[in-house]
C-alpha positions in Angstrom: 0.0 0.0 0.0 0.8 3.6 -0.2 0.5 5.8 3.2 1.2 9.1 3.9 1.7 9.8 7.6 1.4 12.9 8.6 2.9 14.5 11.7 5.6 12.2 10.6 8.3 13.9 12.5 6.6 13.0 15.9 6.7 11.2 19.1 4.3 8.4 17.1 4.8 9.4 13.6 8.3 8.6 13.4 8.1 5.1 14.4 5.2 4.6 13.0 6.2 5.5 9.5 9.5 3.3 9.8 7.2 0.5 10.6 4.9 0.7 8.0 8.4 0.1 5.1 10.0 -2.2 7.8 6.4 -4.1 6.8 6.4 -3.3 3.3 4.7 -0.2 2.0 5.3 2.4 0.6 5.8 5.5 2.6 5.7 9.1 3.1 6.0 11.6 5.8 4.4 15.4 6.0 5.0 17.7 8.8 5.4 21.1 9.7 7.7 21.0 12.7 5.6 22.7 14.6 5.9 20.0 17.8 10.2 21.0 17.6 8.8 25.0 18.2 6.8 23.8 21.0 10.0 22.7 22.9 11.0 25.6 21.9 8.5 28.4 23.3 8.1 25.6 26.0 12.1 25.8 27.2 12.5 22.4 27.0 13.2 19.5 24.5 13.4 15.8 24.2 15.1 13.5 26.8 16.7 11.4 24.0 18.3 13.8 21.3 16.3 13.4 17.8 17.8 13.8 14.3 16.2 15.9 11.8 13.7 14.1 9.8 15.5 14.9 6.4 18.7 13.1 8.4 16.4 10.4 10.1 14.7 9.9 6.5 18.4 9.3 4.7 19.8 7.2 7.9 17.1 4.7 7.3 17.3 5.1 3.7 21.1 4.0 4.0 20.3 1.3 6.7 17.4 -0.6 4.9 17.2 0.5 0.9 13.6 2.2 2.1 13.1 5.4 0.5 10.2 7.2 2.5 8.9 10.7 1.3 9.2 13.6 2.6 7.1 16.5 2.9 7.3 19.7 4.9 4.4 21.8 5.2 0.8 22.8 7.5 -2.5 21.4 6.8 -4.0 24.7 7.5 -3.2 25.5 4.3 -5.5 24.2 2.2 -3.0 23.9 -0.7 -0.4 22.1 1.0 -3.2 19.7 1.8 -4.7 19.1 -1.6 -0.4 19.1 -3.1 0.6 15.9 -0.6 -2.6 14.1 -1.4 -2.6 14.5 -5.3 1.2 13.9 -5.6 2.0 10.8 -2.9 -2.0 9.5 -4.3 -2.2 7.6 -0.8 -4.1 4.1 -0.3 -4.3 5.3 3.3 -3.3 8.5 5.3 -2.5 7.9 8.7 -3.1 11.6 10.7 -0.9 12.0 13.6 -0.6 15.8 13.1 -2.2 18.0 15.5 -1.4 19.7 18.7 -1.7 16.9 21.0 -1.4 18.4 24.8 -4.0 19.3 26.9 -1.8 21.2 29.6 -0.6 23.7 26.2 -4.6 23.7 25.4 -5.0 25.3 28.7 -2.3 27.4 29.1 -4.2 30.9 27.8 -6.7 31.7 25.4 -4.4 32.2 22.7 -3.0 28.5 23.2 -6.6 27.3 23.4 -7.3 28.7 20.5 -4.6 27.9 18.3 -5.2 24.0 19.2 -8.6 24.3 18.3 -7.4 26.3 15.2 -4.8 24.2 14.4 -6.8 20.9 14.6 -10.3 21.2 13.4 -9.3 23.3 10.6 -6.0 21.2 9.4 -8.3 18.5 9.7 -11.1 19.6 7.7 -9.1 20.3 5.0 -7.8 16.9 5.0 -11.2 15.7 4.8 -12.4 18.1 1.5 -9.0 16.9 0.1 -9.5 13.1 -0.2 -13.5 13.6 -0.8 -12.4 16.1 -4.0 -9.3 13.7 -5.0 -9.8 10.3 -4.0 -13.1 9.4 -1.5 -11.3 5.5 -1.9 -8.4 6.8 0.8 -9.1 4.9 4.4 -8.5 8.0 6.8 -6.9 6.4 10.1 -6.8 9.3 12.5 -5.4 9.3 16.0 -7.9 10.4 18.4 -7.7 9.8 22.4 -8.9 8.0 25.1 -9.7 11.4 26.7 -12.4 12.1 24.5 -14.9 10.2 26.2 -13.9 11.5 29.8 -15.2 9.6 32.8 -18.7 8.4 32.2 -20.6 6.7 35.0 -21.0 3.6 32.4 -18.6 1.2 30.5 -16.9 2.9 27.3 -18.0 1.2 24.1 -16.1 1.3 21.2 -17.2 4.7 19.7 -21.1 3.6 19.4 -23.4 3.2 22.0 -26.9 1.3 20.8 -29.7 2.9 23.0 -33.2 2.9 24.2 -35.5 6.0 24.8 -39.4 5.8 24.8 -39.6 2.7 23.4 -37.7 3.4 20.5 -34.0 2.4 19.6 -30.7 3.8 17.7 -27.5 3.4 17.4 -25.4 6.7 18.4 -21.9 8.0 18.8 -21.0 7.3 22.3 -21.8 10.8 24.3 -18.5 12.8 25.1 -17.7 14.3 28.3 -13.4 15.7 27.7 -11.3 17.5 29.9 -9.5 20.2 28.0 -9.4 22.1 24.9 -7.4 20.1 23.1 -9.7 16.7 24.0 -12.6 18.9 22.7 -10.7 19.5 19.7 -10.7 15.7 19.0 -14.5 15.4 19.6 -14.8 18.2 16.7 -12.8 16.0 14.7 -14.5 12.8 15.2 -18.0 14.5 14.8 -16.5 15.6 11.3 -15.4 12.5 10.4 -18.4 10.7 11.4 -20.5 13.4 9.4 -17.7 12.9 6.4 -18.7 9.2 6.3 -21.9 9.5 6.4 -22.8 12.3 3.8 -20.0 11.8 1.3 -19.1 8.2 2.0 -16.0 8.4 3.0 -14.2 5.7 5.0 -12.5 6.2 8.1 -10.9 4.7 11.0 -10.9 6.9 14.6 -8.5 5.1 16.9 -9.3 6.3 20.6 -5.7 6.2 22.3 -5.0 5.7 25.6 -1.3 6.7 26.8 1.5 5.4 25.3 4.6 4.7 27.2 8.0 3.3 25.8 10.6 5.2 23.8 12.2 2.1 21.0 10.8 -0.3 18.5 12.9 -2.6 17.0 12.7 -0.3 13.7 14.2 3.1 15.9 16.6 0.8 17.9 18.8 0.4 14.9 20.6 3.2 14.9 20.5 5.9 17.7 20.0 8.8 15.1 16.7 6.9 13.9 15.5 7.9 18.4 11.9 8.7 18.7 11.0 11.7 21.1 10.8 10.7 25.2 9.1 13.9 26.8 8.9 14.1 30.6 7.9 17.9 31.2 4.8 18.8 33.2 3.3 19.9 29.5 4.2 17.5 26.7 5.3 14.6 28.8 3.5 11.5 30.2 3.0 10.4 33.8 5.2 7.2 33.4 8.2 8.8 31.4 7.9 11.4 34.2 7.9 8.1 36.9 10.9 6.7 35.3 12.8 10.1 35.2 12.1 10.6 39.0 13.3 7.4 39.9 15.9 7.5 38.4 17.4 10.9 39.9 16.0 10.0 43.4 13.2 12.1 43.6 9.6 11.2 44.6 7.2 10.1 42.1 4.8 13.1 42.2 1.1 12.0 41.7 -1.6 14.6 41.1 -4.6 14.4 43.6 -5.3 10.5 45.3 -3.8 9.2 42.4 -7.3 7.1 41.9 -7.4 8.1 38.2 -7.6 5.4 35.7 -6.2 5.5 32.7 -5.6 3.3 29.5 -2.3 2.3 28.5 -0.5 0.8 25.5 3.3 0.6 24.7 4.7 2.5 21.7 5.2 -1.1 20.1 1.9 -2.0 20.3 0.7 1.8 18.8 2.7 0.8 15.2 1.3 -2.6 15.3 -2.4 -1.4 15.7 -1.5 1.7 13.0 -0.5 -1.2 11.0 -3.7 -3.4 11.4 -5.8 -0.4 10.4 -4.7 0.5 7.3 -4.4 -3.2 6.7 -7.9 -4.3 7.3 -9.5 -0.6 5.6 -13.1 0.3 7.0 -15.9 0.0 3.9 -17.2 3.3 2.2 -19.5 5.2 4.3 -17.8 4.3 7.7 -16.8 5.8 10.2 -14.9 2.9 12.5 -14.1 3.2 16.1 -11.4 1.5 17.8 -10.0 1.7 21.9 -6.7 1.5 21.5 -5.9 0.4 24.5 -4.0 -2.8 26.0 -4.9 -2.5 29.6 -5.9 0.2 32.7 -4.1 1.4 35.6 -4.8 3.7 38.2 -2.4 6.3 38.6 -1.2 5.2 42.1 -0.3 1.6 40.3 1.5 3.0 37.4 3.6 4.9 40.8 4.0 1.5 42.3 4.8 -0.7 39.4 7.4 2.0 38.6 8.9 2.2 41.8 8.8 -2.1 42.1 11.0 -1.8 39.1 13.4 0.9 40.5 16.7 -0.2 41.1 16.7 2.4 43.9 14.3 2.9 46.4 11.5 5.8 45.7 9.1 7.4 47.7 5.4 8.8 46.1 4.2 12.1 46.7 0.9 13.6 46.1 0.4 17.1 44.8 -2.7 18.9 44.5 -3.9 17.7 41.0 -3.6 21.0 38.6 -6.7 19.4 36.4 -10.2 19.4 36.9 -11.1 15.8 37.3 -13.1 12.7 38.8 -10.5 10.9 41.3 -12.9 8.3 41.8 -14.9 7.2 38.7 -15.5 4.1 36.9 -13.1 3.3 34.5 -14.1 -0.1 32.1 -13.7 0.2 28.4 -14.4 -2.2 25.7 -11.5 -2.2 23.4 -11.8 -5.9 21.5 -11.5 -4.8 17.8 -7.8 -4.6 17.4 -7.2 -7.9 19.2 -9.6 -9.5 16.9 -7.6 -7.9 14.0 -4.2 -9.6 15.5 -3.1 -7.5 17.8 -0.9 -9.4 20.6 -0.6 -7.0 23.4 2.4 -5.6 25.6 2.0 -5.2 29.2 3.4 -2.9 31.5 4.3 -5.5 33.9 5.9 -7.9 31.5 7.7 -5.2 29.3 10.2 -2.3 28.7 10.7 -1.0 31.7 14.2 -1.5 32.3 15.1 0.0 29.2 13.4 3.0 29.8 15.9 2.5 32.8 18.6 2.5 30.6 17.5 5.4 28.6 17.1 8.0 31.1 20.4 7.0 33.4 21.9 7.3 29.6 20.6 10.9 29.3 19.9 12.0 33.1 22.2 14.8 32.0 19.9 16.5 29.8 16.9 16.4 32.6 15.5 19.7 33.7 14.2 18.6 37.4 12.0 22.1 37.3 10.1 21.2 34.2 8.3 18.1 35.6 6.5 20.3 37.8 2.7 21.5 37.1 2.5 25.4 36.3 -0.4 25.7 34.4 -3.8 25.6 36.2 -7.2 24.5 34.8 -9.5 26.1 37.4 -7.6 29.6 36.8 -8.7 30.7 32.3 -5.8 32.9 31.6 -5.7 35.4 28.6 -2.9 37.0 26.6 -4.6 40.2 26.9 -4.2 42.4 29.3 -6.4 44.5 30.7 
C-alpha cells in the first residue's frame, strides 16, 4: 500500500512511518515541525536527542534501501493539503498531526485557540482533500482515550446502541473531555463521522490511551533513527515522568489521590495497531471506532509498578492535582476490535521498563528537574490580553 503519515516527524509518527516500510509499504511523511517550536516556546526539548527528519529519513534510507517521502508543510493551508494528497495519491493517510497536549490547550486563550485552530481546521481540509481527489483513501486518525472522559457507564467502542421511549438507535457514544485540546478531537471525530456519512468516506478513529515506551525494534537500529521521550509537566506522560524521578532520586509526584484510571499501551503495540488499520480498511461510508488500549491502571499503580521496578528505592508524593477531574470514577472500556484484528498485546508488567531505565540514566544529564513540575492551572482561564 501507499501511506502518507502525517505528523511524521513526531513522538508516534516517526516510528510509526518506519514501521509501515519495515512491513512493506510504501511510505511518506508530511509535517510542519511545529511539535520542535513547542519545545522551543516551552524551554524544554526531548530526553533522547532526535535527528532531523531529512537526516532520520536518509539514515534509514542508507540502513534498509527504504526510500520514505518527505514533505514539509501545514495542513492549514489548504493547498499544502490538496499538493501531498494528489502527488503521494495515498491508499491510506495515517493523521498524527495535531497539537496533542491538553496542559498547552490550557495554558491561555491564545493557546486554546490555536489548538482548536490548528486541529479542526487542518483537519477539515484533509477531509475536502480526499472527498475532492480520492473518497477510496481509508482515513486512520489518532484520536484519544480522553475524549470520552469519565462516564458513570462502560466505554464502548465509539457507538453506543440505545433505548429511549420505546424506541432504539445506534449513536456515537456521548463525550464528556477534559480540555481544549480533547474537545478538539470530539470536533474532529464528529467531522469525520459526518464525512462518512454524507460523502461516503471511509475512516478509522483510533481512541488512544497513553502510550509509554521510547524504542521499537525499527528506531533501535541506529540511535540517530531515536523517537521523542518527553517528561515535562506539558508535553510529557506520567510514566516517562515516573521513570525520570526514579531515576534521579526524587519522589514520584502523583496529582490528587492518584485514583485516576487511565488506558495504557506501549509504543510497540501503537505501530502494530497503526499497521492493522490500514491493513484491514473500514468499507465506504464508515466511520470505525477502535480503543486502543491494552490495559488500565490507576495512577497510584503505574507509581507502584514504577517504583517495584526501581533499582533504587523511591518514595510517592501527592500534589494537588492542577486538572479538573473525577478521582474516583468508573473506568471499564471495551477495546476488543484490534485484538480480533491480531493485535498481541504488551503489558506494562511484563515489558520495557528497564530499558526506559537504561535510557534515562543514559541521558539524566539532559533532565530539567523544574520542568516536571505542574504550572499551568485548569480552574484559573488565563488570557494573553491584558487589561
Amino acid at each position: 500500500m501507499r501511506i502518507l503519515v502525517l505528523g511524521g516527524d513526531g513522538y508516534l509518527g516517526w516510528p510509526t512511518a518506519l514501521h509501515l516500510s519495515e512491513v512493506g509499504h510504501q511510505v511518506a511523511v508530511a509535517d510542519n515541525f511545529a511539535r520542535r517550536g513547542y519545545d522551543f516556546e516551552m524551554g524544554v526539548d526531548s530526553l533522547v536527542p532526535i535527528e532531523s527528519l531529512q537526516a532520520r529519513v536518509r539514515v534509514w534510507r542508507e540502513l534498509t534501501g527504504q526510500d520514505i517521502g518527505c514533505y514539509v508543510g501545514d495542513l492549514c493551508d489548504a493547498e499544502f493539503t490538496y499538493h501531498i494528497v494528489r502527488d503521494f495519491a495515498p491508499d491510506a493517510i495515517v493523521h498524527f498531526a495535531e497539537q496533542r497536549a491538553a496542559p498547552y490547550s490550557m495554558v491561555d486563550r491564545k493557546h486554546a485557540v490555536y489548538t482548536q485552530v490548528n486541529n479542526v481546521v487542518g483537519n477539515l481540509n484533509l477531509l475536502y482533500a480526499i472527498a475532492e481527489l480520492n473518497p477510496e483513501i481509508h482515513l486512520v486518525k489518532l484520536g484519544t482515550m480522553g475524549e470520552y472522559g469519565t462516564p458513570n457507564i462502560d466505554i464502548e467502542e465509539g457507538w453506543l446502541e440505545v433505548e429511549h421511549k420505546g424506541r432504539r438507535d445506534r449513536v456515537l457514544f456521548p463525550k464528556r473531555p477534559g480540555s481544549f485540546y480533547h474537545l478538539s478531537k470530539v470536533h474532529d471525530s464528529h467531522n469525520i463521522e459526518f464525512a462518512c456519512r454524507i460523502w461516503g468516506l471511509r475512516a478509522t478513529d483510533l481512541n488512544q490511551g497513553v502510550v509509554y515506551g521510547q524504542q521499537t525494534p525499527e528506531t533501535a537500529r541506529d540511535d540517530r533513527l531515536a523517537t521523542r521521550f518527553d517528561y515535562d509537566a506539558v508535553f510529557g506522560t506520567v510514566l516517562n515522568r515516573f521513570v525520570i524521578q526514579s531515576v534521579l532520586g526524587k519522589p514520584l509526584t502523583v496529582y490528587g489521590n492518584g485514583t485516576q484510571t487511565r488506558g495504557l499501551i506501549e509504543l510497540r503495540d501503537t505501530v502494530r495497531c497503526l499497521q492493522l488499520a490500514c491493513e484491514n480498511p473500514a468499507d465506504r461510508g464508515e466511520f470505525r471506532v477502535f480503543n486502543q488500549l491494552t490495559e488500565s491502571m490507576s495512577i497510584t499503580q503505574i507509581a507502584e509498578t514504577i517504583a517495584s521496578a526501581s533499582p533504587d528505592a523511591v518514595t510517592i508524593e501527592h500534589l494537588e492535582n492542577p486538572r479538573v477531574e473525577l478521582e474516583n470514577h468508573h473506568y471499564n472500556v471495551v477495546h476488543k476490535g484490534l485484538t480480533e484484528l491480531g493485535l498481541e498485546p504488551h503489558l506494562l508488567s511484563d515489558t520495557l521498563i528497564d530499558s526506559l531505565f537504561e535510557i534515562t540514566k543514559r541521558f539524566a544529564h539532559r533532565v530539567r528537574p523544574e520542568a516536571m513540575m505542574p504550572t499551568i492551572q485548569w480552574r484559573k482561564p488565563a488570557s494573553v490580553i491584558s487589561n
